[in-house]
C-alpha positions as CSV (number, residue, x, y, z in Angstrom):
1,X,-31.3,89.6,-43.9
2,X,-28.7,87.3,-42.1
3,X,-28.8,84.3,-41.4
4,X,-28.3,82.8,-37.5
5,X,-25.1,80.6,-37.2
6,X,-28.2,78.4,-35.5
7,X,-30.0,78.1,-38.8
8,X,-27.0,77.9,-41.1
9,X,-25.9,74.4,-39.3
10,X,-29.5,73.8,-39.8
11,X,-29.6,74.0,-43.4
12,X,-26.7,72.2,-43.9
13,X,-27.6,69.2,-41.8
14,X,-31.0,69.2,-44.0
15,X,-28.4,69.3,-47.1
16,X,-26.3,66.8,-46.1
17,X,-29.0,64.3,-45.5
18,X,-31.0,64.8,-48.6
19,X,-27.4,64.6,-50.5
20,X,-26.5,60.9,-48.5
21,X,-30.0,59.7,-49.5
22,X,-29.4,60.7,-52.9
23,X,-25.8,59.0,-52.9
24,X,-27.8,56.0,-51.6
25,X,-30.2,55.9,-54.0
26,X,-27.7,56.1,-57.0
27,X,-25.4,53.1,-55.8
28,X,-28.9,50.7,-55.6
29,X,-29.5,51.9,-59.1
30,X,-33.3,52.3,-58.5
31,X,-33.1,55.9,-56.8
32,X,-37.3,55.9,-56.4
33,X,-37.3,52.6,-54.8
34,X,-34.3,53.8,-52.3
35,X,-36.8,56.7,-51.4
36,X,-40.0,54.6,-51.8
37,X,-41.3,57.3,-54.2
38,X,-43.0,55.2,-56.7
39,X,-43.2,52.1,-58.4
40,X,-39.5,51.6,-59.4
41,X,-38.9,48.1,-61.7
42,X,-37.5,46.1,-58.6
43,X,-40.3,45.5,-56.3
44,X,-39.7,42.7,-54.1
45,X,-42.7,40.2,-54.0
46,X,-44.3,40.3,-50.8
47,X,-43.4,37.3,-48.2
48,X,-45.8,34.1,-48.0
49,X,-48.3,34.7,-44.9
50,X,-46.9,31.7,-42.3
51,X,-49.5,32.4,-40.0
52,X,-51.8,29.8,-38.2
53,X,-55.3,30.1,-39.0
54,X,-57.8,29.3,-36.4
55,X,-59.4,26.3,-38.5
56,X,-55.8,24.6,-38.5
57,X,-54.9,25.6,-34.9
58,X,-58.4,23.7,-33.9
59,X,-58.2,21.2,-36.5
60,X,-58.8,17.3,-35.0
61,X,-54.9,15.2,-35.0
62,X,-55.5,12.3,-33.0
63,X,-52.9,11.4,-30.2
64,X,-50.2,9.2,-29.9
65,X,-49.3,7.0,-27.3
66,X,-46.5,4.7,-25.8
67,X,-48.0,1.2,-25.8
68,X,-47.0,-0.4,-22.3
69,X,-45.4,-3.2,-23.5
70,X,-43.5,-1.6,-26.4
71,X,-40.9,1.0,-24.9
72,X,-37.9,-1.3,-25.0
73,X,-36.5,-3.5,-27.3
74,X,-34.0,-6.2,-26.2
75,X,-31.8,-8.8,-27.7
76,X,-29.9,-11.6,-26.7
77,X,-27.0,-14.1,-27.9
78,X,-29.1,-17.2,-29.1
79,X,-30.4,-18.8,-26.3
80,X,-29.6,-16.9,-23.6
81,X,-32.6,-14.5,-22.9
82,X,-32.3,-12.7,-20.1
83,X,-29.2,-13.0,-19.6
84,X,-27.7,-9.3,-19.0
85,X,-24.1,-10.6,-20.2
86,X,-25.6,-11.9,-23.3
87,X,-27.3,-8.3,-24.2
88,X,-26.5,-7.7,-28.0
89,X,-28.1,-4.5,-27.4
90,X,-31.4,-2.3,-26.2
91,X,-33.2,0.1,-27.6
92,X,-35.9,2.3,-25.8
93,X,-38.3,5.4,-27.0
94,X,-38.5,8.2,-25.1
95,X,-40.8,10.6,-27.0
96,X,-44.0,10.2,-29.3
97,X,-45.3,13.2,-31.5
98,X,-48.1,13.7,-34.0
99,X,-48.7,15.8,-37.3
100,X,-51.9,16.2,-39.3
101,X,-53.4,17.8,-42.2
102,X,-56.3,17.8,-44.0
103,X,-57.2,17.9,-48.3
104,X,-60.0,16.6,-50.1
105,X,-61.7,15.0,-47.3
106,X,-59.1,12.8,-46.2
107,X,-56.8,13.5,-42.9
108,X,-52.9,12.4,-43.4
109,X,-50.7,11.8,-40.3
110,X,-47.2,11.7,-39.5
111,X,-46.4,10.3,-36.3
112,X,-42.4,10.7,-35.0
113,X,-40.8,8.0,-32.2
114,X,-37.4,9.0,-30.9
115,X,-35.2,6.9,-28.6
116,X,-31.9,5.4,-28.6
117,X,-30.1,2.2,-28.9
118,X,-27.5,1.2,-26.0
119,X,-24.9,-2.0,-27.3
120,X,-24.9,-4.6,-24.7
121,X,-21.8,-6.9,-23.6
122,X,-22.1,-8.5,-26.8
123,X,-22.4,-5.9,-28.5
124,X,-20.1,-4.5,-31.6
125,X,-20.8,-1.4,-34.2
126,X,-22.5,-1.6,-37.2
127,X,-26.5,-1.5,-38.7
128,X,-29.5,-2.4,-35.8
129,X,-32.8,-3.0,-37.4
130,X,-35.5,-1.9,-34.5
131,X,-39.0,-3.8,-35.7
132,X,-41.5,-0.5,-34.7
133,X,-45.3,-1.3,-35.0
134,X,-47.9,1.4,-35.8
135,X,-51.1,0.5,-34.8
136,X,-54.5,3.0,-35.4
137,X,-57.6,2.4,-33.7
138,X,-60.9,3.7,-34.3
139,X,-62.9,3.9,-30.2
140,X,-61.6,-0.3,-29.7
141,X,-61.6,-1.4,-33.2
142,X,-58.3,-1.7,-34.7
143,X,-57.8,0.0,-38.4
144,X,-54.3,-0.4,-39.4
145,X,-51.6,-1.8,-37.9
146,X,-48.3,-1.8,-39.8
147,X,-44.6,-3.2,-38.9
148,X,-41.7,-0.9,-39.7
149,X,-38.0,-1.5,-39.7
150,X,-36.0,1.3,-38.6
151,X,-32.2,0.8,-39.4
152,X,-29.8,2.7,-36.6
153,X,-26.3,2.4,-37.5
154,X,-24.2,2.3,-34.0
155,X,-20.7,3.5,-33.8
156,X,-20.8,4.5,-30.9
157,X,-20.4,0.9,-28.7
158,X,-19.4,2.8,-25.6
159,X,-22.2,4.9,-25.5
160,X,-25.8,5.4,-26.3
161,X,-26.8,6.1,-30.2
162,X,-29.9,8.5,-30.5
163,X,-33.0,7.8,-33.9
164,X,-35.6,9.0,-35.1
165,X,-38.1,6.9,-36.8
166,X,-41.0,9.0,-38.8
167,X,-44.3,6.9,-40.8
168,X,-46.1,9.4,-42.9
169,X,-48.1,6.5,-44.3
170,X,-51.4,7.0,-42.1
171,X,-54.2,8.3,-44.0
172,X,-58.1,8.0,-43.7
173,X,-61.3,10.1,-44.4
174,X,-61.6,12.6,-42.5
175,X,-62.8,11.7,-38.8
176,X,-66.3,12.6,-37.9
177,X,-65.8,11.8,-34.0
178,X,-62.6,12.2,-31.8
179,X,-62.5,8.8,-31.5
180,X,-58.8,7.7,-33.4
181,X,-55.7,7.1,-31.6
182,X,-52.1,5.8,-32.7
183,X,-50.4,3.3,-30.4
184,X,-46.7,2.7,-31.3
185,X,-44.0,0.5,-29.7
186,X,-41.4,-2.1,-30.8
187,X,-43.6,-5.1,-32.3
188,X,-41.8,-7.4,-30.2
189,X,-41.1,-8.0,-26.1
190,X,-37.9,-7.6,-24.6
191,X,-36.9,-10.7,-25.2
192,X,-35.8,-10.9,-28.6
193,X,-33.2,-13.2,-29.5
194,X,-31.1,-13.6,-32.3
């Protein structure tokens, strides 16, 4: 019986696939795991699930806010508060955000400020120490209330330095009301002097 030219480049396109799987197979030395034909002794461990589960994605973190008087951070020459040509430098924050999670009955937050610091007149490069105050409250009673120093080296005195200040140190049982919030600012007015 013969064979149609149709069916002979038929054959040998079936032939020349099973023989580049085979050639694949050999060169990864596990020639059932190239062809996912069995066990074979390299199985790769499957990947960690990274998905949000509805309990976390409706889990409690309270917010954080900008307290009013706390956004900017000013300082002077000694004596000479303000007074723009005596501005050492200023810093401001310009973004709050909030992390949370939950073990064992107690919640544990991470609250993130970022800003940047701007060198005044007076101003020269080298290390800023920017006091930042965390304060938690509980409906109007205050809980904690911690100062932070956040150290910004400036080398930039032309231009504007950007930080990043992050206090994991907030931890309490876990809330039975949504009734917390974080204020944070810099723990002192714009009028610092130095």
């Amino acid at each position: 019986m013969a064979v149609s030219l149709f069916e002979r480049r038929k054959l040998a396109g079936i032939a020349a696939a099973g023989f580049i799987l085979a050639v694949s197979g050999c060169q990864s030395g596990d020639t059932l795991g190239a062809l996912n034909l069995g066990g074979g002794g390299n199985a790769q461990p499957a990947a960690p699930d990274t998905r949000v589960t509805q309990q976390e994605l409706l889990a409690y973190c309270p917010s954080v806010a900008l307290r009013s008087d706390g956004a900017v951070h000013t300082t002077y020459q000694r004596n000479a508060a303000d007074d723009p040509s005596a501005v050492i430098y200023q810093a401001s924050i310009s973004d709050t955000t909030r992390s949370c999670t939950y073990q064992n009955g107690i919640m544990n937050m991470t609250i993130a400020v970022a800003g940047r610091v701007v060198p005044g007149p007076q101003g020269s490069a080298g290390q800023v120490n920017l006091p930042l105050r965390v304060t938690v409250f509980r409906d109007t009673e205050q809980v904690q209330s911690d100062v932070k120093t956040h150290q910004v080296n400036v080398t930039d005195i032309a231009g504007a330095t950007q930080f990043v200040f992050s206090d994991a140190s907030i931890s309490m049982p876990n809330p039975t009301a949504r009734n917390i919030r974080v204020l944070v600012g810099f723990d002192e007015p714009s009028n610092a002097k130095r």
